[in-house]
N, C-alpha and C positions, 0 to 999 in steps of 0.2 A: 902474285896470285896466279893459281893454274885457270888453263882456261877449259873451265867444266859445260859451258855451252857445248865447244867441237866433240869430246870425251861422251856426253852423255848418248847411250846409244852403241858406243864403238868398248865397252868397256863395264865392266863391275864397279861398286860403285860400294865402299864402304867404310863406315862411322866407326871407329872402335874408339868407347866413353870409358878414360879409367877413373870410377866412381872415386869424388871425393879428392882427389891426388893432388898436393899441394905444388905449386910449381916450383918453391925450392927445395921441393923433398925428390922432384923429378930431375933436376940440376944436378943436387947436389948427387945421386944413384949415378946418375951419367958423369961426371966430372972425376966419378970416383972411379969407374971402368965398371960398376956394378948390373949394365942393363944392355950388354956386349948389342944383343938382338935387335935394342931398338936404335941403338946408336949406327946399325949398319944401313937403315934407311931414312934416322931424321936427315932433311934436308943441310947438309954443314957441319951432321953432327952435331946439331945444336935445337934447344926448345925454344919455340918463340914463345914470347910474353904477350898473355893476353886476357880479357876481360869476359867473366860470361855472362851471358844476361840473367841467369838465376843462380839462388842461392842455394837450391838443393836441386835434388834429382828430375821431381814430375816439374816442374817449371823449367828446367833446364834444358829438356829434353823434347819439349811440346816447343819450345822458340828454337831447336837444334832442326827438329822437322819438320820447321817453318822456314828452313835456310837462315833460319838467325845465327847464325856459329858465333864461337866468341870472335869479340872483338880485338885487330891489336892493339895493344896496352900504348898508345904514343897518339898523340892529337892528331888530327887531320879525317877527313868525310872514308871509310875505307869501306873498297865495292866488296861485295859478297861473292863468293863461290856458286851458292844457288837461293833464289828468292821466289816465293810466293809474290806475284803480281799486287798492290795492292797500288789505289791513288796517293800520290804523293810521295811514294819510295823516294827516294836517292841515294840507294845505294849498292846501283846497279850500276854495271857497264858491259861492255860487248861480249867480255870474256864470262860474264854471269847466264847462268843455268833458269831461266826464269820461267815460270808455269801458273797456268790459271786455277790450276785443284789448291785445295787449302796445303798439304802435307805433300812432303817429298815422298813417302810411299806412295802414296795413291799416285803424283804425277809420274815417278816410274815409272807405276805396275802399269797406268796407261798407254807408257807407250814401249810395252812388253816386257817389262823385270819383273822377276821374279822377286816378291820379298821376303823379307826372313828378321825376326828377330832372336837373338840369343840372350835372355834377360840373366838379370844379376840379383839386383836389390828389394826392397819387396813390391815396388810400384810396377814391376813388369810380372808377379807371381800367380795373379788371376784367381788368388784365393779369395778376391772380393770386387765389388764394382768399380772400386777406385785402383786396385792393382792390377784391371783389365784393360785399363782404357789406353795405355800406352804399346801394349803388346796385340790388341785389337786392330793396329792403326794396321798391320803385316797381313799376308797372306798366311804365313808360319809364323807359330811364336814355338819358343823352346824355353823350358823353367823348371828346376827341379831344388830342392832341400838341398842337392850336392855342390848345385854353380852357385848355391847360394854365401850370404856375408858368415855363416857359422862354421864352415868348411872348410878347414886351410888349404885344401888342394883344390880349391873351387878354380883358380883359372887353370889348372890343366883339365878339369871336368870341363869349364866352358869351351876351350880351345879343340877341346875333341869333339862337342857337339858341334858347333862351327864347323868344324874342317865334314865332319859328316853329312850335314845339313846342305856343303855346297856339291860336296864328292856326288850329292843324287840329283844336283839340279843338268840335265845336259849342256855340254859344252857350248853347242850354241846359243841359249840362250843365257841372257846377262840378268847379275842380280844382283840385288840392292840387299846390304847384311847389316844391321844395328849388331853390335854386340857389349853388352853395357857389362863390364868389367868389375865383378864385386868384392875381389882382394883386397885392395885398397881400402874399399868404404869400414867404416866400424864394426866390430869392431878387427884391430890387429893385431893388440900385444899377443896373442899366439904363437906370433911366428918368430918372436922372440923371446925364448926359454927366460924364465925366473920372472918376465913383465907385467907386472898389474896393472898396468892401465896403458892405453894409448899413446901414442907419443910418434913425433919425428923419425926416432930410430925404428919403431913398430911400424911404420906406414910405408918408411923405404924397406924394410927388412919384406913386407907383402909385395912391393913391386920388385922386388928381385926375382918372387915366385913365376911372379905374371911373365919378367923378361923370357924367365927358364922355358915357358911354356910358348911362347908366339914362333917359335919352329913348326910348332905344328899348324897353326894357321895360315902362315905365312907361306910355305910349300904348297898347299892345297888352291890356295890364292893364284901362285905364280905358275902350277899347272892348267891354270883356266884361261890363263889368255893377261892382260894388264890389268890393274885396278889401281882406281882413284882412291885412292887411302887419306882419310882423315883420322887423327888420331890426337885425341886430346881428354882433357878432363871437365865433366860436366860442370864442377864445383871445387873449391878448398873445403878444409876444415880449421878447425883451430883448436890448439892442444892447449889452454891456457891463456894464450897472449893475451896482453891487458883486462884479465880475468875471462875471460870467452873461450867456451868450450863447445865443439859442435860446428853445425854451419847452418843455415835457415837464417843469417844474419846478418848484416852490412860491415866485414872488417873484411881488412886488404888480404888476408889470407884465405878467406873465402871467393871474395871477388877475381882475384889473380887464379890464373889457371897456366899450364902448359898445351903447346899445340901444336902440330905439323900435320903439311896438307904435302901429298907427293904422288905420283905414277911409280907404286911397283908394279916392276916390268915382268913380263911372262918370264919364265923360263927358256933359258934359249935348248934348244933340242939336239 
């Protein structure tokens, strides 16, 4: 576990949620040499396995900024990155990030980040009161029909708004960026020619796109100074298995997720 207590303050600070992304749909894209970009900063070159506390997005993502991150997938009490103070926690320790505000935005912006959301799916679109409440939690939200799940170039759209959104915040100060990923989520057979419907190969064939595009975020990243990079997936989904289609549901491909937590480092000059 990194230690985001020392980090927070000295450093950028950000969640990138790939909607939906099965963890052995992220395995198998990396195993394959298909995802070159992310494989150049997961930790070992490898996804950890791990559990999330929700099964779809707005649950997933209200316990992600609540410092609930997923869990890893293996027994034992495992401390957190960052936590909302409450009584009776345990599952903190020296190296955890812990704050009295309810949400990791607010406790940032407290103590001088800048926040920002870059939404995806429809829970961050603010076409209604329930699709406001998560892009509300920011100081910036950014949402458009283009970064949206209907767009098959939605992550270079997203990636560019991103990389825009930090290029105006000033270097000295530090800022906290959600960017909830919508290539992934449903649907995908798009992005693979003749597909009608969803599938395994449809949902890595969308994270190839995502890989193509995290150059540009990632540059803009490493000219700011370091950043606490989280990178994982809010949810699975399920293309079928044991007749289950979707995610909002209790099967091990919804609850299994991929994850990595790392320091990319500035750029050296």
């Amino acid at each position: 576990m990194l230690n985001a207590r020392e980090w927070i303050g000295t450093c950028d600070v950000m969640l990138l949620t790939l909607d939906s992304l099965r963890y052995d749909v992220a395995v198998m894209a990396l195993e394959a040499g298909e995802t070159p970009h992310l494989a150049a900063v997961l930790p070992g070159e490898v996804w950890e396995k791990r559990q999330t506390p929700g099964s779809f997005t707005y649950a997933a993502h209200h316990a992600f900024l609540s410092g609930f991150l997923p869990t890893p997938a293996r027994p034992g009490r495992h401390p957190r990155l960052f936590a909302a103070a409450f009584e009776g926690s345990r599952s903190t320790s020296p190296q955890t990030f812990t704050f009295e505000e309810a949400t990791l935005p607010e406790a940032l912006a407290t103590r001088g980040y800048h926040t920002v959301c870059v939404g995806g799916v429809g829970f961050f679109n603010r076409r209604s009161a329930l699709g406001s409440v998560l892009p509300d939690l920011f100081a910036e939200a950014h949402w458009s029909p283009a970064s949206g799940v209907k767009n098959p170039d939605s992550a270079d759209v997203q990636m560019r708004v991103a990389a825009k959104a930090l290029e105006a915040v000033p270097p000295g100060q530090r800022v906290f960026m959600l960017l909830n990923v919508a290539a992934t989520h449903t649907p995908t057979h798009f992005y693979v020619p003749g597909a009608r419907q969803d599938s395994v190969e449809t949902q890595r064939a969308a994270l190839r796109t995502v890989d193509a595009a995290l150059p540009i975020l990632f540059n803009v990243l490493r000219a700011r100074g370091d950043t606490l990079l989280i990178i994982c997936a809010d949810h699975g989904t399920c293309f079928g298995e044991d007749g289950y289609h979707g995610h909002r549901l209790a099967h091990p491909q919804v609850w299994t997720v991929p994850y990595a937590e790392l320091l990319l480092k500035e750029t050296e000059a």
